[in-house]
C-alpha positions in Angstrom: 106.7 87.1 96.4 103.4 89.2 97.3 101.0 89.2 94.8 101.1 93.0 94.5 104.5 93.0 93.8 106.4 93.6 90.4 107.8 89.7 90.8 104.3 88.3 90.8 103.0 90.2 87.8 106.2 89.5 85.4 105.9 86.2 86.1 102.3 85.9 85.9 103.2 87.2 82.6 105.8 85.3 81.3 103.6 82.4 81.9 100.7 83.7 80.1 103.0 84.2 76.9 104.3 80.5 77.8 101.2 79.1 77.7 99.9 81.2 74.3 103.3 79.6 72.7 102.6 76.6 73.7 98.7 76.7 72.3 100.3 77.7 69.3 103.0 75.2 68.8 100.2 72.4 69.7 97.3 73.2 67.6 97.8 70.8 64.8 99.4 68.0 66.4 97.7 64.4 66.8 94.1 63.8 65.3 90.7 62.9 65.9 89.7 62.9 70.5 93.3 63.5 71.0 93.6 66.8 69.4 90.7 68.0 70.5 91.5 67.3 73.8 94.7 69.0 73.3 93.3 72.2 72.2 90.8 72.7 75.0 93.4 71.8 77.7 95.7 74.5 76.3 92.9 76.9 75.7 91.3 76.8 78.8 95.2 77.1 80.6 95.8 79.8 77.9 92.7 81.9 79.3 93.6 80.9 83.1 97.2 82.7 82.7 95.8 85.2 80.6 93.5 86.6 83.1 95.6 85.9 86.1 98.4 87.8 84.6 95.7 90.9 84.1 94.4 90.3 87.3 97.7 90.5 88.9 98.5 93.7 87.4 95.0 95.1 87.6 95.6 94.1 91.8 99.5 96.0 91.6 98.0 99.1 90.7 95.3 99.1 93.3 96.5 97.3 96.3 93.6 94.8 97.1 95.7 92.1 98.2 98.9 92.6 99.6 99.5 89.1 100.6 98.2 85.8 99.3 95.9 85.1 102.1 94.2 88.2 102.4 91.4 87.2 100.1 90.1 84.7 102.4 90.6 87.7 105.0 93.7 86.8 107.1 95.9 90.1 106.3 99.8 88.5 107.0 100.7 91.9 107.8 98.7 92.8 110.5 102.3 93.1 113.0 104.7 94.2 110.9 106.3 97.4 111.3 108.5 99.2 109.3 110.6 102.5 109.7 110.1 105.1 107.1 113.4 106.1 107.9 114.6 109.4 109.2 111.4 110.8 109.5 108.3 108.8 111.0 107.4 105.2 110.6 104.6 103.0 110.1 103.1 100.8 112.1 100.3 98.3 112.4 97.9 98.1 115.2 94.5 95.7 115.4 91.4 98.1 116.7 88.7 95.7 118.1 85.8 97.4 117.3 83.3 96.8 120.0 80.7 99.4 118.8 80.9 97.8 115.1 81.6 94.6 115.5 84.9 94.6 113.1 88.2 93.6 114.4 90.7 94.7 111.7 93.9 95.8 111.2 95.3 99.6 111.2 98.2 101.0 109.5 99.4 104.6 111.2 101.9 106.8 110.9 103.7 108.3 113.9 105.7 111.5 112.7 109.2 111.8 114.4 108.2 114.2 116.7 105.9 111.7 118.6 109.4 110.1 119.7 110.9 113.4 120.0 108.4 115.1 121.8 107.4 112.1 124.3 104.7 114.8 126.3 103.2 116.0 123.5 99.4 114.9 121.9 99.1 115.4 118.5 96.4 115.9 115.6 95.1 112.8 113.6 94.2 112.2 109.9 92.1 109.3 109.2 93.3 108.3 105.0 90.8 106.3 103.4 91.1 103.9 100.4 89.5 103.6 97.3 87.6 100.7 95.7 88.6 98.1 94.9 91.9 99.1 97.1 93.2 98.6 101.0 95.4 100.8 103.2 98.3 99.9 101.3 97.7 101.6 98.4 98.4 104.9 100.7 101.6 103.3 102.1 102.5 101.8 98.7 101.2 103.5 95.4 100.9 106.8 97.1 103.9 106.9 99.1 102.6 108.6 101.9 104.9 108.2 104.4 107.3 109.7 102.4 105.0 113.0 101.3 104.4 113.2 105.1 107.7 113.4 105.8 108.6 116.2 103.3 105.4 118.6 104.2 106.6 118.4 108.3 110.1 118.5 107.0 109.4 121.7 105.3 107.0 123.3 107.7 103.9 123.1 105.5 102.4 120.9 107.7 102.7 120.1 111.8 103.5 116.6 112.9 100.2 114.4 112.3 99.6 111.3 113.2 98.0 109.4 109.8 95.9 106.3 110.3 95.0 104.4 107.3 91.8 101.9 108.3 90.2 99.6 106.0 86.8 100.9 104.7 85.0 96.9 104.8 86.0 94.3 106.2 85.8 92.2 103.0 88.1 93.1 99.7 85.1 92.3 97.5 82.2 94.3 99.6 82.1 97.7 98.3 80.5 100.0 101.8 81.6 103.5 100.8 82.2 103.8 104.7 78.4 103.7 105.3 76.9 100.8 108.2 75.1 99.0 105.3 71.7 97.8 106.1 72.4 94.0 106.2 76.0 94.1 106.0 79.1 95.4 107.9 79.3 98.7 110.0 82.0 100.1 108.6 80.9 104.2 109.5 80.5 103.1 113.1 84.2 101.7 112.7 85.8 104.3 111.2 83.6 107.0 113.1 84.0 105.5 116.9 85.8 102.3 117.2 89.3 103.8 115.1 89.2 106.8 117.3 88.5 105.3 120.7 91.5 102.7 119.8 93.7 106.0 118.9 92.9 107.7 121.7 93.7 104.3 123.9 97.3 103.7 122.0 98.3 106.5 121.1 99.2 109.8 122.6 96.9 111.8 120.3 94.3 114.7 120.6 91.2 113.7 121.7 89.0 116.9 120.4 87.4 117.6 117.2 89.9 120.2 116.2 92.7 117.7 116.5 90.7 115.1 114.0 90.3 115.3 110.4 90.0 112.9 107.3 91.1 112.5 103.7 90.5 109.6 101.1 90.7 108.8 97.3 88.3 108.2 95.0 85.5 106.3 96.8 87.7 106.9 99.8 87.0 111.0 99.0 83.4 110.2 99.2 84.0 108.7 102.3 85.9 111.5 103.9 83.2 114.4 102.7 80.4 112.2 103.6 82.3 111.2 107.1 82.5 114.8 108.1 79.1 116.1 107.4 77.7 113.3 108.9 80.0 113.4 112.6 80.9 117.3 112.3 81.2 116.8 116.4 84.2 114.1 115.8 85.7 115.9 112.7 86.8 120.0 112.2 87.8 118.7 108.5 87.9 116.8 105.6 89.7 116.2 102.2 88.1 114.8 99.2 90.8 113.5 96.3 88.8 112.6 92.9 85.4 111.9 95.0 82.1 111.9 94.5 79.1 113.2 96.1 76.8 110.3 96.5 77.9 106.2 97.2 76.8 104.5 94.1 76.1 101.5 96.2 72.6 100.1 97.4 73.2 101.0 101.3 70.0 99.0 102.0 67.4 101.7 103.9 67.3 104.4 101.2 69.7 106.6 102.4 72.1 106.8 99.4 69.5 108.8 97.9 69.1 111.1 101.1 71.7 111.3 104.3 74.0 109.7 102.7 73.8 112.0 99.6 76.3 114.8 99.7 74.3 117.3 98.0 71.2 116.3 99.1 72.0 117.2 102.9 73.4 120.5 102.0 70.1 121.2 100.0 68.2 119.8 102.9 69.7 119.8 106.5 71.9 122.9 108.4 74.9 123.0 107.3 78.0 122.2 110.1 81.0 123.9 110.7 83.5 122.4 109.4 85.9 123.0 106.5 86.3 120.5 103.7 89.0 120.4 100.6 87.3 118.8 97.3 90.3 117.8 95.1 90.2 116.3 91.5 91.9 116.0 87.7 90.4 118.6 85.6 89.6 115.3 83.2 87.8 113.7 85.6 84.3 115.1 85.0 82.0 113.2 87.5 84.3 114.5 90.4 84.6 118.2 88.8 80.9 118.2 88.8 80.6 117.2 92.0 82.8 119.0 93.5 81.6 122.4 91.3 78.2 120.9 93.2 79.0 121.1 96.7 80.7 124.4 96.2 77.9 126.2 95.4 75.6 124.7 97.6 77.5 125.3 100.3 77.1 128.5 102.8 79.0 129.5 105.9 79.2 127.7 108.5 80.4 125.1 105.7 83.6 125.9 104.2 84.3 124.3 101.0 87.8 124.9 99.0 88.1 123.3 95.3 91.6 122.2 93.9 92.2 120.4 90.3 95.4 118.9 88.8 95.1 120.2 84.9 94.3 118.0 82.6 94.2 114.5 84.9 91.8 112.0 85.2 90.8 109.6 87.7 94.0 108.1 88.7 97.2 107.0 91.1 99.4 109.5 89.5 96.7 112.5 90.0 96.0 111.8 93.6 99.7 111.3 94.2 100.3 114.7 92.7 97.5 115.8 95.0 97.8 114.3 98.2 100.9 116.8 99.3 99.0 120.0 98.8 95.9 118.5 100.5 97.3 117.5 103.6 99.0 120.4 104.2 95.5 122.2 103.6 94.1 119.6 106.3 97.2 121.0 108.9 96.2 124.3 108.4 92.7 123.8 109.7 93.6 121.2 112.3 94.7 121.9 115.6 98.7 121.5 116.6 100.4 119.2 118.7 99.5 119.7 122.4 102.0 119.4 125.1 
């Protein structure tokens, strides 16, 4: 029973409404120490299950942990693989990271023409998470093998590979894929040490045209921010509900200046590349961002804005949006090489 999993948070539940009965049926009994003692033992268990049960469900939605031992940063799932079914499957792969220093697991995506087409190289999406969230929330919440399959199945978009890395390297250390200042590099991860494992697995496109990214929320940031900052390792990028600057204390200032979306297209030449800025017309921080970057931008920056009426800032909003945007992300990319 994973402690994302619909199991976990029903029982988690039940035993929180166990526990509240049980407070309830116990109040009055015995007197004096005893009773007391009574009522803060089934208080403080009360409020244990209480905010385990929320925690649990708070952790389904998002996909922090996906297995009980994640927390203390041993991911059980690091070798499994699993087979979409007719279309591609997922697989997990560890990337070593010897420019970074990070050694973490990597979901990917292998389309089924990789196997059909054993001579071909093909293009490569790097999907980043939100926060608090992992690589599963892609594979899980958002279902994206399964809207992969269904834009090559219809031709909207040509077999891709997808990886889905790990922003941080700890569930509770927020990085917005930046190399934070006395912290983990997770931009020198995600930027050199994913693609040179690709590259080394994988049969794969080794040129910019053939590399793109896309994230979610904080994972959006990541993916705008990524591709103005390395416009030599990425032709494109797709932004789904993100914002324009980290919101985090990167540690030398730069969250205010290179690491600020709008600040480097005020200040620094804009590169060529194209990027897709996706969000729920509710969600008003990530409109005006994206309404931001828009107008700031100038050729050689291309910059195309998408909303989903009336959403906000949520699961079912980027699921609704992550079809569209990856087949935007195929059109700029370049195809499978044979």
């Amino acid at each position: 029973m994973a402690p994302d999993s619909l199991a976990a948070a029903l029982t988690a539940t039940a035993a929180a409404v166990l526990t509240a009965l049980l407070l309830a049926t116990t109040w009055d009994h015995g007197t004096g120490v005893r009773r007391a003692a009574r009522r803060t033992a089934t208080g403080v268990l009360c409020l244990t299950t209480a905010l385990a049960a929320t925690g649990i469900w708070i952790n389904r939605q998002v996909d922090t942990f996906t297995t009980w031992t994640a927390g203390a940063g041993h991911d059980a799932t690091a070798t499994v693989t699993a087979p979409t079914g007719p279309g591609g499957r997922l697989f997990t792969f560890t990337v070593t990271g010897t420019a970074s220093g990070l050694t973490l697991p990597v979901r990917a995506y292998l389309p089924a023409a990789y196997h059909q087409q054993p001579t071909a190289r093909f293009p490569v999406i790097e999907a980043l998470h939100g926060f608090p969230g992992s690589p599963a929330s892609w594979t899980n919440r958002l279902a994206a093998a399964h809207h992969l399959d269904q834009e090559i199945a219809a031709g909207r978009m040509a077999p891709t590979v997808v990886l889905f890395p790990p922003q941080t390297p700890d569930a509770l250390l927020d990085t917005e894929c930046t190399d934070l200042t006395h912290g983990p590099k997770a931009e020198t991860f995600l930027t050199v040490d994913v693609p040179a494992a690709a590259e080394a697995r994988l049969r794969v496109r080794t040129d910019r045209a053939g590399w793109g990214l896309i994230g979610y929320s904080a994972g959006g940031y990541c993916a705008t921010n990524l591709a103005l900052r390395h416009p030599d390792r990425y032709a494109t990028a797709a932004s789904l509900s993100g914002y324009a600057e980290p919101g985090i204390t990167i540690g030398d200032g730069t969250e205010h200046t290179l690491n600020d979306d709008a600040w480097r297209l005020r200040h620094l030449p804009q590169p060529a590349v194209a990027l897709y800025l996706s969000s729920g017309s509710a969600d008003h921080k990530a409109h005006h961002d994206a309404d931001t970057l828009r107008r700031l931008a100038h050729p050689p920056l291309d910059v195309t804005t998408a909303y989903v009426a009336g959403g906000g800032h949520s699961m079912a909003v980027w699921e609704a949006a992550e079809g569209p945007a990856f087949d935007w992300l195929s059109s700029w990319l370049g195809r499978p090489l044979t």
